[in-house]
Every structure is written in C-alpha cells, then in structure tokens.
C-alpha positions as CSV (number, residue, x, y, z in Angstrom):
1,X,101.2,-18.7,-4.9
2,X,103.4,-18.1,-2.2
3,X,101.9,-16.8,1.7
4,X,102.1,-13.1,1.5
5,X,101.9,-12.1,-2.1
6,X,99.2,-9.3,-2.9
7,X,96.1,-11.8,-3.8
8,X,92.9,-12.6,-2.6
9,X,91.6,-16.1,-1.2
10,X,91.3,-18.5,-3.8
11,X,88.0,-21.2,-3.4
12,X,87.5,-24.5,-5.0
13,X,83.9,-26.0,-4.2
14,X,84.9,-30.1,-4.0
15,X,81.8,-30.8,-4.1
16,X,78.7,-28.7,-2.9
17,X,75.5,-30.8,-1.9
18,X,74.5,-32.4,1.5
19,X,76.3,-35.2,3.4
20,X,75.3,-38.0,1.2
21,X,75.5,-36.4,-2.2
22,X,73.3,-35.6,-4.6
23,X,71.3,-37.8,-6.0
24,X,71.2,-39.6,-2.9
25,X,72.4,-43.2,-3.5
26,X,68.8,-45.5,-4.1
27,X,66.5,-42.4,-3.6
28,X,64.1,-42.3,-6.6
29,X,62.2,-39.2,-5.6
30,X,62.3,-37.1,-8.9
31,X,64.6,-34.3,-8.0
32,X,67.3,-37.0,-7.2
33,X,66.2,-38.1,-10.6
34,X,66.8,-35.0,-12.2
35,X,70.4,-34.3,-10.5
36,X,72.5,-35.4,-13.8
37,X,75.8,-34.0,-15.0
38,X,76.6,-30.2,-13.5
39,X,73.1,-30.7,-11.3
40,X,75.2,-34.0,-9.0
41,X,76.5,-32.9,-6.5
42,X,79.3,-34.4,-3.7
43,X,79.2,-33.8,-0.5
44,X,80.5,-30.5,0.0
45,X,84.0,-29.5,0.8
46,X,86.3,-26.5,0.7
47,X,90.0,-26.1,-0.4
48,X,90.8,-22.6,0.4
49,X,94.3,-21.4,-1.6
50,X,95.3,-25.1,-1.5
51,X,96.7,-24.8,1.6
52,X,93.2,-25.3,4.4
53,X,90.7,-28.1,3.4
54,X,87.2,-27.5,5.5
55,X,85.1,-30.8,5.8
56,X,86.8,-33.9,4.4
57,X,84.6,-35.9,2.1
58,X,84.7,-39.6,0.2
59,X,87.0,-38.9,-3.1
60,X,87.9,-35.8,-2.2
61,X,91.8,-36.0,-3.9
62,X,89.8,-37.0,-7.0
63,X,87.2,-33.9,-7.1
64,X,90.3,-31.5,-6.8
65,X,92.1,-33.6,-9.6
66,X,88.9,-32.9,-11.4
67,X,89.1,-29.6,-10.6
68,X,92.3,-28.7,-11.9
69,X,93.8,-28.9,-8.4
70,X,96.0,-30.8,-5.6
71,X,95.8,-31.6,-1.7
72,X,99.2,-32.2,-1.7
73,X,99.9,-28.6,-0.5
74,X,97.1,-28.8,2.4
75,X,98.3,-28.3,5.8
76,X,95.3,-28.0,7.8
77,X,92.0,-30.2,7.5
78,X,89.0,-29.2,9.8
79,X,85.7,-30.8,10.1
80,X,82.4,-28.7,10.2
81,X,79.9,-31.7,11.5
82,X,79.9,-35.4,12.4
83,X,80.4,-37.7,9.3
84,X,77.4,-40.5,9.5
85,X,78.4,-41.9,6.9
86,X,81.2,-45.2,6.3
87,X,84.6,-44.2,7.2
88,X,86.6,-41.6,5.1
89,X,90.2,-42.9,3.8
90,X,92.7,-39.7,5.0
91,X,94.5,-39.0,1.2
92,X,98.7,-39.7,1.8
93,X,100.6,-36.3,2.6
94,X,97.3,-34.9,3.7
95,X,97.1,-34.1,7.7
96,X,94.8,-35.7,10.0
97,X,91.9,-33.3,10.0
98,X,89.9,-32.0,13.0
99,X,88.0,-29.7,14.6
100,X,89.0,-26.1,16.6
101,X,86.7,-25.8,19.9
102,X,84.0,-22.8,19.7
103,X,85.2,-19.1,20.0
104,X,89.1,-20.1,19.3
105,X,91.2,-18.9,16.8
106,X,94.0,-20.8,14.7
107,X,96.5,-19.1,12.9
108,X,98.4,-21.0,9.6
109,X,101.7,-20.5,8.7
110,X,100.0,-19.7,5.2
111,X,99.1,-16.6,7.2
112,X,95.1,-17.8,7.2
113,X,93.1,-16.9,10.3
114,X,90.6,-19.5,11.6
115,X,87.9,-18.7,13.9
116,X,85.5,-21.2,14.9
117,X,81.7,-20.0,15.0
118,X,79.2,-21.5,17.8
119,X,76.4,-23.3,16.2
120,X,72.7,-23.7,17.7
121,X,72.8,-27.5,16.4
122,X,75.7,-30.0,16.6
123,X,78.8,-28.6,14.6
124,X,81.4,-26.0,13.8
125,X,81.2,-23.0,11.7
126,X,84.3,-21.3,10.4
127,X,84.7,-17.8,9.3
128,X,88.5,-17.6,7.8
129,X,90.4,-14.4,7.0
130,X,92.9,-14.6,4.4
131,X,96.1,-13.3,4.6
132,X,95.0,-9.8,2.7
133,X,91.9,-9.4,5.1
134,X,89.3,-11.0,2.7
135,X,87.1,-12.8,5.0
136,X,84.5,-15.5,4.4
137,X,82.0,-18.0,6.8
138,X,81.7,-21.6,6.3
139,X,78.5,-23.0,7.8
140,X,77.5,-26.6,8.0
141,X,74.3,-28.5,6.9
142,X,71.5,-27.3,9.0
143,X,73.1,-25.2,11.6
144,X,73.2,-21.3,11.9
145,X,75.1,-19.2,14.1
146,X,74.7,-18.7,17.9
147,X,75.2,-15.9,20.0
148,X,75.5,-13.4,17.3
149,X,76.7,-9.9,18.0
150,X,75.6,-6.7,16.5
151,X,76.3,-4.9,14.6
152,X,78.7,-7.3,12.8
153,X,81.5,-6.4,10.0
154,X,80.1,-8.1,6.7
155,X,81.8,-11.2,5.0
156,X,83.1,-11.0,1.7
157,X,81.0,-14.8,1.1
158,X,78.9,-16.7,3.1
159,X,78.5,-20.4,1.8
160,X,76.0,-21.5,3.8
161,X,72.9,-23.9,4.2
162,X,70.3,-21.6,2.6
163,X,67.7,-24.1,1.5
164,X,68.0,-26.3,4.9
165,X,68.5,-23.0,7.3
166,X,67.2,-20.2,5.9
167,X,67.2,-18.6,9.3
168,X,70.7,-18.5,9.7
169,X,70.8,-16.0,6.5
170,X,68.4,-14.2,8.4
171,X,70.0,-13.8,11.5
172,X,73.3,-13.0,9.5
173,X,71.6,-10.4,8.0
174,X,69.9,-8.8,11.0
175,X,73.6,-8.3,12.5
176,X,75.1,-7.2,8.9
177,X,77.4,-10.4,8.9
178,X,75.3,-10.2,5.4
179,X,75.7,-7.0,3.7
180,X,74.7,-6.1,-0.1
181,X,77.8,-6.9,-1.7
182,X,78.4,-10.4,0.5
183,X,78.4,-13.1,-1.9
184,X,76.2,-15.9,-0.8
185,X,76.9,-19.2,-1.5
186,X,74.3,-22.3,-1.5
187,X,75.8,-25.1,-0.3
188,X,74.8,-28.8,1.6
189,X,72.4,-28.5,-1.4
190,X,69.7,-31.8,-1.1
191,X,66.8,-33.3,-2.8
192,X,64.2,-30.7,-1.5
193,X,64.4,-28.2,-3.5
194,X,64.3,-29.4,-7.4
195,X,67.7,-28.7,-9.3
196,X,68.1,-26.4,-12.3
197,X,66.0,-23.5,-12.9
198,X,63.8,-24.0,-9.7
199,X,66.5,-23.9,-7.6
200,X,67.9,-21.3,-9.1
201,X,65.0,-19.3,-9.1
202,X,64.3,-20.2,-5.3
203,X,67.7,-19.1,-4.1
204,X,67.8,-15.8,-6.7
205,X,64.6,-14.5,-3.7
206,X,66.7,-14.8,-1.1
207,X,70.1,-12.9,-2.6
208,X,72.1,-16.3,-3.0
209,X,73.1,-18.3,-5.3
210,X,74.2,-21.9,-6.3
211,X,77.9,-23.4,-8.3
212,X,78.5,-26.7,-9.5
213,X,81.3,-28.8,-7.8
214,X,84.6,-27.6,-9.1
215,X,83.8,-24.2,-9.4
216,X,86.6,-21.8,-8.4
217,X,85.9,-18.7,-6.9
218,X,87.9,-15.4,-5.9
219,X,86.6,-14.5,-2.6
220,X,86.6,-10.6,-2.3
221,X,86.0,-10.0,-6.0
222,X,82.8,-8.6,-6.5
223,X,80.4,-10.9,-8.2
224,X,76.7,-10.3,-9.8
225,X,74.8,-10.6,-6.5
226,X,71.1,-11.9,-7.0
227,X,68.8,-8.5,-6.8
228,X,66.4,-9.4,-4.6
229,X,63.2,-7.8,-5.9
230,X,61.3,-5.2,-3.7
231,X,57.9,-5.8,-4.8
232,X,56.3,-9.0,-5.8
233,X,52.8,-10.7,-6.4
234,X,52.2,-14.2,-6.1
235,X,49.4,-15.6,-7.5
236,X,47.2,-19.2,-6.8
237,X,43.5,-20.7,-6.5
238,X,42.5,-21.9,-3.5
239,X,45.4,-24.6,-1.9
240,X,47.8,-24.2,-4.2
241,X,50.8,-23.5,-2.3
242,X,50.9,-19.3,-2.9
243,X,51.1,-18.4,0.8
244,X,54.1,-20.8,1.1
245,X,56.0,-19.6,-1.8
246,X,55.2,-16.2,-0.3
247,X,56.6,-16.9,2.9
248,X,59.8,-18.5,1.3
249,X,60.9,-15.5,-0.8
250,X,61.0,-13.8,2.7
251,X,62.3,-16.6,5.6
252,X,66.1,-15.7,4.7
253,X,65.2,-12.1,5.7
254,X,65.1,-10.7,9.7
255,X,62.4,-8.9,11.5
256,X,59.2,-9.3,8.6
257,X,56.5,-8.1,9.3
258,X,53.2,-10.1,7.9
259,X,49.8,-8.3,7.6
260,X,46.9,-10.4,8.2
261,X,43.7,-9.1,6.2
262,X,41.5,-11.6,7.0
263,X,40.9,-10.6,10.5
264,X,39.9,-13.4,13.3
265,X,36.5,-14.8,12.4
266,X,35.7,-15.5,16.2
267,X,33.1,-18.4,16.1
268,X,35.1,-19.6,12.4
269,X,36.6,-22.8,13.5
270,X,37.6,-23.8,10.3
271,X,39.0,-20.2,9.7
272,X,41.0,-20.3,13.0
273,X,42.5,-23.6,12.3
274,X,43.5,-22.0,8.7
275,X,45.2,-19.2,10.8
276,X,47.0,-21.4,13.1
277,X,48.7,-23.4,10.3
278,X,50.0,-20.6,8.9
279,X,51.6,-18.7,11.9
280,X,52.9,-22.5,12.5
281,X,55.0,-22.3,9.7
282,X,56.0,-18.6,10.2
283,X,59.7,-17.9,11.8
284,X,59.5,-17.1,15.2
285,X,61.1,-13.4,14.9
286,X,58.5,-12.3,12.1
287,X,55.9,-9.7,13.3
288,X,51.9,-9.9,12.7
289,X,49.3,-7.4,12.6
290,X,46.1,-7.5,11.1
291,X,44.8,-4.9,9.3
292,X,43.8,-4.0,6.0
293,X,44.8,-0.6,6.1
294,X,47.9,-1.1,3.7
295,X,48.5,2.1,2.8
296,X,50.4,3.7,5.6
297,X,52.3,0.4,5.9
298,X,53.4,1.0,2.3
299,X,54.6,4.5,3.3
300,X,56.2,3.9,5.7
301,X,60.2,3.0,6.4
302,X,60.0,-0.5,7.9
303,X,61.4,-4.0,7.7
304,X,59.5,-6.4,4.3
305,X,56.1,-6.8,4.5
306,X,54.2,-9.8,3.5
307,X,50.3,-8.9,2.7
308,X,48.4,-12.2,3.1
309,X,46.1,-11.8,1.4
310,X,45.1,-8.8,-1.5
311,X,41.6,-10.8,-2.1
312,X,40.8,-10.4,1.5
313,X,41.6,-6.8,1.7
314,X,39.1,-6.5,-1.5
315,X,36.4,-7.8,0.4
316,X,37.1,-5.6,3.1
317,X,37.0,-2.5,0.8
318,X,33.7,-3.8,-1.0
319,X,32.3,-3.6,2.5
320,X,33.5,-0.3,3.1
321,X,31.8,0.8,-0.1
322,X,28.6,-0.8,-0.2
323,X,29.4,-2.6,-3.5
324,X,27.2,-5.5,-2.8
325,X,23.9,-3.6,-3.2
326,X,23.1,-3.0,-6.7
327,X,22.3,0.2,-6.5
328,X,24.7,1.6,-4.5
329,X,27.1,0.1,-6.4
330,X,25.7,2.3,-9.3
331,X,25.5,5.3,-7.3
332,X,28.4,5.5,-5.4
333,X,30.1,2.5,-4.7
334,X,32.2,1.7,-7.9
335,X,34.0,4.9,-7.6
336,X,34.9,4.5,-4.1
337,X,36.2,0.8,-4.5
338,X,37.9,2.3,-7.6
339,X,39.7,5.3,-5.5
340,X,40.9,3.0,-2.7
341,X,42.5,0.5,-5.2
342,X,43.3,3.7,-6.8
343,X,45.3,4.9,-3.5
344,X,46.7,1.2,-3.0
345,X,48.4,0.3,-6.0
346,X,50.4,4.2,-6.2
347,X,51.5,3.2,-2.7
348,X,52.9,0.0,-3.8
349,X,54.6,2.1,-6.7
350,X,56.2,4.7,-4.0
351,X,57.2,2.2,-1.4
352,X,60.5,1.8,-0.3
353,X,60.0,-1.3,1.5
354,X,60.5,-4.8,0.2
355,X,56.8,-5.7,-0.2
356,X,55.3,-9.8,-0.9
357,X,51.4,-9.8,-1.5
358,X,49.4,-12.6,-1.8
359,X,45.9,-12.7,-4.0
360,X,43.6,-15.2,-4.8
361,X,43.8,-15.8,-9.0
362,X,39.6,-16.4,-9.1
363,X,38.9,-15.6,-13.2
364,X,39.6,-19.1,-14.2
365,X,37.2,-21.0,-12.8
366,X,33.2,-21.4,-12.9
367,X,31.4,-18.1,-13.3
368,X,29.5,-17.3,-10.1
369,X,26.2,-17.5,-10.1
370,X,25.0,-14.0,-8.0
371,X,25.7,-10.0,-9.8
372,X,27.6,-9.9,-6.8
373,X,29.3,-12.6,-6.8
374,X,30.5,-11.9,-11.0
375,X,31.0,-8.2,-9.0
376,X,33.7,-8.9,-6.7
377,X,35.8,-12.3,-9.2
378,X,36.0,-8.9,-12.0
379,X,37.6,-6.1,-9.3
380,X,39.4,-8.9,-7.7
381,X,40.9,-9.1,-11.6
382,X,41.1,-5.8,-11.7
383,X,42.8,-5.3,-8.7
384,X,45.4,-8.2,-9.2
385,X,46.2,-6.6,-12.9
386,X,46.7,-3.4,-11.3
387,X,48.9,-4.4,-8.3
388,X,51.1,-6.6,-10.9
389,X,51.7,-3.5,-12.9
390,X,53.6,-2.2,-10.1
391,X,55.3,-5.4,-8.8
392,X,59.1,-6.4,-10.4
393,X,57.9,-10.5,-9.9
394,X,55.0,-11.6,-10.5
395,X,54.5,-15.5,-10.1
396,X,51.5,-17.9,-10.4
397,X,51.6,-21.0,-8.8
398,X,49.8,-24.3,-9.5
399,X,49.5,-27.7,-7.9
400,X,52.6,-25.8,-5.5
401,X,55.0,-25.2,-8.6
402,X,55.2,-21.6,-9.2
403,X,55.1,-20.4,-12.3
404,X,57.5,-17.2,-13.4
405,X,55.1,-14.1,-15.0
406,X,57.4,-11.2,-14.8
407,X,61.3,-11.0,-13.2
C-alpha cells in the first residue's frame, strides 16, 4: 500500500518471545520443553506496514519470508534494548538500525510518527502513530514506562512485557494509556510462565493476550479483548500457592487494595514472618487494611480488592457468634454465623468492584478430631460453596498449578 491511502497500521509479529528465543538454546526446564511448533518463539520483532522494523533479531528476513512478507521495503530499523547476544548480520537493502534518544520524535516519509518512551530500566520504548492516527506502544523486555502523565489518551495496542513487568500494565492503566478497548499484546514471552493453555489462561486475568510469531494484526480494528472477570475465588490447602495466584490475577492492575483478615497476632512470630513474606511480594502502590468487615468494602465504589483470606474472616465471625460453645451454637449461634455469611455473599453478588478472595479448601483432608473443630471445616464448606456461587472464576490450585472450576 502506498503512504496516505485510507488504512490502518498493518503488524507482523517476527517473532514474539524474549531475547534468546523460546526454548532457550540447552535449557531443559520443562516449559522450554514444551515450547514446540506455534508455542517457539523468536526473539521478538516488529515490521509495522513493511516500511519501520522495531528491534532487529537473528533471521529476521527469514521470519517475514515465513510470514508472507519482505524487508526490502523497510526504511527505518530502531532498536528497543541492548542485544547480548553474538552479533546480528544487517539483511542487504535494509538500513542500519538504531535508536531515537528519550522524549524525541521521528517523522517517516511513510508518514509514521515515532516517539521514543523513557524507560525505568535500560532501553527504549516506542509508541508510533500511523499515518491515519491509529496509535500503538512498543515496550521492551522488562522495562515499563517512566514519568507517565495523566490522564493519558489510550493506545489502540500495547505489546508489552506482561509476564516479566506486569507493573508497567499497571501504571499504563492507572494513566488510561490502557483503556477497555486497547488491545494488549504479550510479548518478550520466556520460560516462566508454561506455554499453551497456562499461559493463556495467565494472561486472559490480566486483559491481554498472546500470538504466535507471524501473526498479522490490524492495529485499530477492534479485537475480542480478554474480559477480565470481576469476581473470583481461588482455592488451595495450606502452601499451595493460592495467595500467589491471587495476587497475580491482580499485579497488572493500579491502586489494589488488599484486605488482611487475619489481623497482627502480636507475640505470633511465626505469623508475623508469614505476614512479611507476603507484603514482600505485593507491588509497592497496592493499599492494605485489615479488617474483616467486608461488607462495606463490597459496597462501596473503589479500586479491586483482594480478600486474603475468606477462612480467616470465618473464624472471625465464629467468634463473633459464639459458635464454639455447643450450646450456644444451638441456641443462637448457627443463625447468626448463617446471617453474616448470609449478608457477605449478596454483597459479593451486588458489587461493582473487581473483587479476588482467597479461602482455605479444608474438606479434603483428615476429619478433625473436636465438634468444633468438624464445626468450623463444614461452614468453612459452606461458606466457600456459597461465595463461588457468586464468583465468574473459580480456581483451585495444587502443588502451585491452579486448576480452572468455573470461567
């Protein structure tokens, strides 16, 4: 097509996994194992309308052969980051490529406008607007954008780091660079994250979404964006990865705030230490508060919540209603347990907010050996049955792998 006709930007994916590829070369690990045919990935590169080639990569003239296209029409080749690896031969006809200096702008005859993006780690981002105004943002492997301004117009697609730097998607989104209708793009894709349906699945929970090397895409056209659900349970026994996964589904997301049930045990060493690991692992910019008072949290307009954890806040309510005792149990305590699960779960229903809970799965296991012990593992059952009825995911996971119930 010639610069100028009515069209949108036109997108080949050369390749779309990390620097050194996909399976890695020598790496036995089992997800480089598992990386055959449309799961191998090259590392990734860009040829936008044939003309502007972002990141130049080993073989690229042969993964756009492959692809049904040519870089004899490129007339501008930038790099995104360092290249580690051996040299890389420059294709004949193809320019030298390099690099535009933070905050400048470069303007192709093609009529494509480049504007390079600060990074807060070594590299370059690009957001490019094509010559009919669609716009997109190229980040590389592990950086995200610095010095972000808000509020921000939203790209048409984002390819972008989202296994490696889910942060950046983040702070995209808390500026609206990210809207609901931006397509995001996985790229820089590596051996953490196991390919096929688990990478899928992990990248689905935080709006994105992953092609195979080749794949041409219409920036600007409307694609089927990954719903990101607004209420989901996960699942687990005791250290099997739940409160991870939980966090996960929400660290591509600004300004979460996590709700503590368990309180701060003071004296509980081994509880404080518990504690500590996990606000380790938590993004800086998410909020806590502990309380177990969920039900005004659910009501109200806010930013997504993740309740960590529903077994915790049972316990709490048990308290509240005697329901150790036997007999006040039989008295009066089973129906007030039953009215504040009651109150919980139609909260969850209403919400508006994106909600993650946590919960302890406790049924499978040896029976305990107290009334109320066998008291508190059934309305803990209870309780989890109920809160799933109201949840769009529902996910279980064991020995860390997490296991799809519902969405």
């Amino acid at each position: 097509m010639l610069a100028g006709e009515n069209r949108g930007v036109e997108l080949t994916l050369l390749g779309t996994g990390a620097p050194a590829g996909l399976p890695r070369p020598d790496c036995p690990c089992a997800a480089c194992a598992a990386a055959l045919g449309p799961d191998a990935r090259a590392a990734t590169a860009l040829l936008l309308d044939g003309a502007l080639l972002l990141d130049l990569t080993p073989g690229a003239a042969f993964a756009a052969a492959r692809a049904g296209r040519s870089l004899t029409g490129v007339r501008q080749v930038l790099l995104s980051h360092p290249h580690d690896g051996p040299a890389v031969e420059v294709p004949a006809g193809v320019p030298q490529p390099g690099r535009v200096p933070d905050g400048r702008e470069l303007t192709l005859l093609t009529g494509h406008r480049v504007r390079a993006v600060a990074l807060d780690a070594p590299g370059t981002g690009y957001a490019v607007t094509g010559p009919e105004g669609q716009r997109l943002l190229y980040l590389p492997p592990g950086g995200a954008p610095a010095g972000l301004e808000e509020p921000a117009e939203s790209y048409d697609m984002v390819l972008v780091d989202v296994v490696g730097r889910p942060d950046a998607l983040a702070k995209l989104r808390a500026v609206g660079a990210v809207g609901p209708t931006t397509d995001v793009v996985a790229v820089h894709l590596d051996h953490d994250v196991p390919p096929g349906p688990e990478l899928r699945r992990r990248l689905a929970a935080a709006g994105a979404r992953a092609v195979p090397d080749g794949a041409t895409l219409s920036v600007g056209v409307y694609e089927d964006v990954p719903d990101v659900p607004r209420r989901t349970l996960v699942l687990g026994g005791a250290r099997s990865g739940k409160s991870v996964e939980a966090e996960r589904r929400l660290e591509a997301f600004p300004d979460v705030l996590y709700v503590a049930t368990g309180g701060s045990r003071n004296g509980d060493t081994e509880w404080s230490a518990r504690v500590a690991a996990h606000r380790e692992r938590r993004p800086g910019s998410w909020q806590t508060v502990e309380t177990c008072d969920l039900v005004p949290l659910l009501e109200a307009e806010g930013p997504p919540l993740l309740i960590d954890c529903l077994s915790l806040w049972l316990t709490d309510a048990m308290d509240a209603a005697g329901a150790w005792d036997d007999a006040v149990w039989a008295e009066r305590g089973e129906k007030a347990l039953r009215e504040r699960v009651r109150e919980l779960t139609e909260a969850v229903r209403s919400t508006r907010r994106t909600v993650v809970a946590v919960s302890n799965e406790v049924g499978s296991g040896i029976v305990p050996a107290t009334a109320s012990g066998r008291r508190y593992r059934d309305e803990l059952g209870r309780l989890n049955a109920g809160f799933a009825d109201e949840c769009e995911h529902v996910l279980l996971v064991v020995a860390g792998q997490a296991v799809v119930l519902r969405g």
